[in-house]
VMD Tcl script that draws the C-alpha trace (Angstrom):
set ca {
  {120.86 -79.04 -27.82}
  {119.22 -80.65 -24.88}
  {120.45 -77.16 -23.11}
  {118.50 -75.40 -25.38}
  {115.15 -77.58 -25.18}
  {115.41 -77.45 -20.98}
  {115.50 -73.61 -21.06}
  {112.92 -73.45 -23.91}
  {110.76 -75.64 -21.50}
  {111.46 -73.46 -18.55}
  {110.44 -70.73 -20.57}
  {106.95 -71.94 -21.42}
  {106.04 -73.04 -18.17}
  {107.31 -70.00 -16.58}
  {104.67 -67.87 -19.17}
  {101.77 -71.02 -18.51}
  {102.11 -69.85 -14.80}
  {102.64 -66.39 -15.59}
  {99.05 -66.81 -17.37}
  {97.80 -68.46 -15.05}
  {98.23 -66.47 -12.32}
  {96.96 -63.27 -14.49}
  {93.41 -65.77 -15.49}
  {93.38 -66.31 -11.59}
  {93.64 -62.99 -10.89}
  {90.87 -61.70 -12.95}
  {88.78 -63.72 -11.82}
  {89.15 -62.84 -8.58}
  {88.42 -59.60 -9.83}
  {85.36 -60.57 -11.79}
  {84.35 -62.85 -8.86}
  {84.79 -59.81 -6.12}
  {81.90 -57.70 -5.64}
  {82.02 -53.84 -6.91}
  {81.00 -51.55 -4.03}
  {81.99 -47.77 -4.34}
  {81.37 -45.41 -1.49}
  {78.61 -42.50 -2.94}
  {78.70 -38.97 -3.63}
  {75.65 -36.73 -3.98}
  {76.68 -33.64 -5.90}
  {74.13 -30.81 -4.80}
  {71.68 -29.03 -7.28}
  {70.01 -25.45 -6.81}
  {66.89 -26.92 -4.71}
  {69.17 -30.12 -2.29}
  {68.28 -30.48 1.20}
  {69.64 -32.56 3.60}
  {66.11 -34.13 3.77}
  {65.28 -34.92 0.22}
  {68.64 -36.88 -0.18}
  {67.68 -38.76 2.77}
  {64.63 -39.49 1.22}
  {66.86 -40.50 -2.44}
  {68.95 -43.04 -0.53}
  {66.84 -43.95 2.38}
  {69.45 -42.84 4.93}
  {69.17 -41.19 8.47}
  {69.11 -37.59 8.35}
  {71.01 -37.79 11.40}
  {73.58 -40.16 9.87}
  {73.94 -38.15 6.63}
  {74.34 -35.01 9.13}
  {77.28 -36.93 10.46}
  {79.06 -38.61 7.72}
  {79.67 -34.27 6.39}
  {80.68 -32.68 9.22}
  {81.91 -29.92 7.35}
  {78.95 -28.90 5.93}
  {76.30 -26.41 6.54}
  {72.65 -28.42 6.10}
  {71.20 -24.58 5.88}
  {73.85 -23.58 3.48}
  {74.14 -26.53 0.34}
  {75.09 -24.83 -3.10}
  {75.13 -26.44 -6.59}
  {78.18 -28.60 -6.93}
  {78.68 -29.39 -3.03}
  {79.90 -32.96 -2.58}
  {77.60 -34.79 -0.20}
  {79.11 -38.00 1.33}
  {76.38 -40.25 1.44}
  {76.73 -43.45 4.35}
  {75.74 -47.23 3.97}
  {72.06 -47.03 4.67}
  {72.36 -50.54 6.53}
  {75.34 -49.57 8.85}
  {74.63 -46.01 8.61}
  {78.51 -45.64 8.96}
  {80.51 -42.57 7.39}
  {82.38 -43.51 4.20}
  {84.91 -40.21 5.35}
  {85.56 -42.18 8.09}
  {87.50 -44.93 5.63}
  {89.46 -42.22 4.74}
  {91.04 -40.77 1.41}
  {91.32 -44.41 -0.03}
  {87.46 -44.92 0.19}
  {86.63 -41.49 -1.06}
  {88.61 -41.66 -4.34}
  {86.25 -44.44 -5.12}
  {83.32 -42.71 -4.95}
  {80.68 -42.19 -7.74}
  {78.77 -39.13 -8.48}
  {74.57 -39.78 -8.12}
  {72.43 -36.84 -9.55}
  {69.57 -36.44 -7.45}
  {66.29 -36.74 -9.74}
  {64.32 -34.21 -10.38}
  {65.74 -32.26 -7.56}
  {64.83 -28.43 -9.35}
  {61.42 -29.23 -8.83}
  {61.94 -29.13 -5.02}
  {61.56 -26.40 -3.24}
  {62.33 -27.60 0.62}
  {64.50 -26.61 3.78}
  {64.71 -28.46 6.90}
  {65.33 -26.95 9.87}
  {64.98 -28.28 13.60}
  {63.92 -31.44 12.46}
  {60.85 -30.02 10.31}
  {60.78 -29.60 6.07}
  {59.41 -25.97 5.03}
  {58.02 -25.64 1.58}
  {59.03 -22.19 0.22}
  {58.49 -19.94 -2.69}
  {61.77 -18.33 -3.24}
  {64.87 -17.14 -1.06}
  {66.71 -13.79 -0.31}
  {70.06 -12.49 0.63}
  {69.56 -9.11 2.42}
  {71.21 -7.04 4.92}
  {69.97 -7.34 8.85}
  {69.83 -5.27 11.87}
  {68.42 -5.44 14.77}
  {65.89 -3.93 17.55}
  {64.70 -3.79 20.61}
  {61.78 -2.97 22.62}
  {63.18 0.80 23.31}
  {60.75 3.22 23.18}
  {63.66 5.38 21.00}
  {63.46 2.55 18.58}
  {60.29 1.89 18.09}
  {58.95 5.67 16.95}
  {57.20 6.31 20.40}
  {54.89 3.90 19.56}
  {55.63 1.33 22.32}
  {56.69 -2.00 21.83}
  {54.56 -3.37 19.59}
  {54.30 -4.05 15.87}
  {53.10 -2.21 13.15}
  {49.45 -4.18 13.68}
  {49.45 -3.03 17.39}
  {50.65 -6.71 18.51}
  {53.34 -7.00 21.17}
  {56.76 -7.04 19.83}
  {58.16 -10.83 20.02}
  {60.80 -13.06 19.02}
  {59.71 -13.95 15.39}
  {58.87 -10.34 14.82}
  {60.97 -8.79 12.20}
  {60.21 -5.10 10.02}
  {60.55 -5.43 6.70}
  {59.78 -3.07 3.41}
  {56.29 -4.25 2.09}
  {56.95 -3.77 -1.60}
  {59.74 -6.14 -1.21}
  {58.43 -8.86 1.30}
  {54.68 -8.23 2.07}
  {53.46 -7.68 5.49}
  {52.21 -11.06 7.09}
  {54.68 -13.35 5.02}
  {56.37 -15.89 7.12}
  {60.49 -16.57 6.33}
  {62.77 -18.94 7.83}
  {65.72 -16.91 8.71}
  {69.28 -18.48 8.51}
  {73.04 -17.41 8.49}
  {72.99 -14.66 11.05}
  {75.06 -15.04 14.55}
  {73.56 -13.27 17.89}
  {72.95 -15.33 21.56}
  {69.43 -13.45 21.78}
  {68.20 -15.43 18.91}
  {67.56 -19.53 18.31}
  {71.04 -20.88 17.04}
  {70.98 -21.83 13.06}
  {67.46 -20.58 12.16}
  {64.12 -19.32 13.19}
  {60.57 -18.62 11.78}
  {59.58 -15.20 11.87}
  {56.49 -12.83 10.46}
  {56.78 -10.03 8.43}
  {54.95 -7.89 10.80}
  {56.75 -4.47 11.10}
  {57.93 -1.58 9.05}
  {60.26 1.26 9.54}
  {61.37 4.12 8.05}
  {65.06 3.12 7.54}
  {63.73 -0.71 6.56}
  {64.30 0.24 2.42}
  {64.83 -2.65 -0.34}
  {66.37 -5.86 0.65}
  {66.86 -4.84 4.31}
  {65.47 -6.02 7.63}
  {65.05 -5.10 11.37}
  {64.87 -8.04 13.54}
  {63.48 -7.83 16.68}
  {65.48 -9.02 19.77}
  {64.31 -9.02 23.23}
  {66.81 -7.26 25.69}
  {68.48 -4.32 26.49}
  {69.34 -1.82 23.90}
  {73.60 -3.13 24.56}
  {72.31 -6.42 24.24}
  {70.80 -5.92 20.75}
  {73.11 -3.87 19.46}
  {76.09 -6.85 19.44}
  {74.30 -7.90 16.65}
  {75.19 -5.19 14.47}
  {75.09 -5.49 10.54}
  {74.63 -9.10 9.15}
  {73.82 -10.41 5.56}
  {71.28 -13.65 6.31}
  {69.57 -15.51 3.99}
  {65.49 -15.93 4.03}
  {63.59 -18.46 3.09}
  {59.66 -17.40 2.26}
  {57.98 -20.06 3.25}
  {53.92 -21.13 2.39}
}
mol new
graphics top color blue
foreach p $ca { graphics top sphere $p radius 0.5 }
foreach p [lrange $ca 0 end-1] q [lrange $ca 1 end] { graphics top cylinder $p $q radius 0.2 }
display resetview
């Protein structure tokens, strides 16, 4: 019997510490501050800026903390990694362990901006367009006899692309992004709608590169994306 009672007693204050140590742990729990790593999930209008701007971070350090990612190319449901705004440290940088914890943060009201950053500077714009671009240069063969100037007599530039009016009227500025050539600024640049052509026809345009004809020509066919900016 007293065999019985010692390994009843053993028993209970096996489960009392058994308890205890489960109480002891949730508190801990309860007692340990939350903190989850965040996650901006991209809308039809994000920039790089205006989530900045959300979580007062560093452009530079959001930049940095999504290496992977295009700042001129965001597209509903991209996953932006957004860094402590104190440390200004990338949460990738914890690795896969941090990221799982991450939380998803709609940006408010984000489909009523209409913004794109480029070299540092925001651009408000009215809409954007995908169309197919070539290239040209200051030839005489290329330019109709004409010389090399624009359609308003003004000498041909960089910034100086032909376009077809009843699709992007003559004198509207774009930012122009997603193309690849070494004659022109790397990422993006602001040019006028200041030329026409005969072969320029729907969503099409002609930019104008300065150089020799061989030069130009690397550039070939490209799809970019413009940005018509106010």
């Amino acid at each position: 019997m007293k065999e019985i009672e010692e390994e009843v007693m053993k028993f209970g204050i096996s489960s009392i510490k058994s308890a205890a140590a489960i109480l002891g742990l949730g508190a801990l729990l309860i007692a340990s501050p939350a903190h989850a790593d965040r996650v901006h999930i991209a809308g039809k209008q994000t920039t790089f800026y205006a989530v900045s701007q959300k979580y007062g971070v560093d452009v530079g350090a959001l930049i940095k903390a999504n290496p992977n990612i295009n700042p001129l190319n965001l597209y509903p449901g991209l996953r932006l990694v957004i860094p402590d705004s104190d440390s200004g440290a990338s949460p990738a940088a914890a690795g896969p362990k941090a990221l799982s914890k991450a939380r998803a943060v709609p940006l408010a009201a984000e489909t009523d901006l209409k913004t794109v950053e480029a070299w540092g500077k925001t651009f408000n714009y009215d809409k954007t367009l995908q169309v197919k671009a070539s290239a040209y240069s200051s030839a005489a063969s290329e330019n109709g006899g004409w010389g090399a100037v624009d359609y308003f007599g003004d000498p041909l530039k960089l910034g100086t692309i032909a376009v077809d009016p009843d699709v992007i009227p003559l004198g509207t500025k774009v930012l122009v992004t997603g193309y690849s050539h070494p004659g022109l600024p790397k990422r993006a640049f602001v040019a006028t709608a200041s030329d026409k052509g005969s072969a320029i026809q729907g969503n099409r345009i002609d930019i104008f590169i300065p150089g020799s004809q061989s030069f130009v020509s690397e550039f070939g066919y490209q799809y970019v994306q413009l940005y018509l900016i106010k």
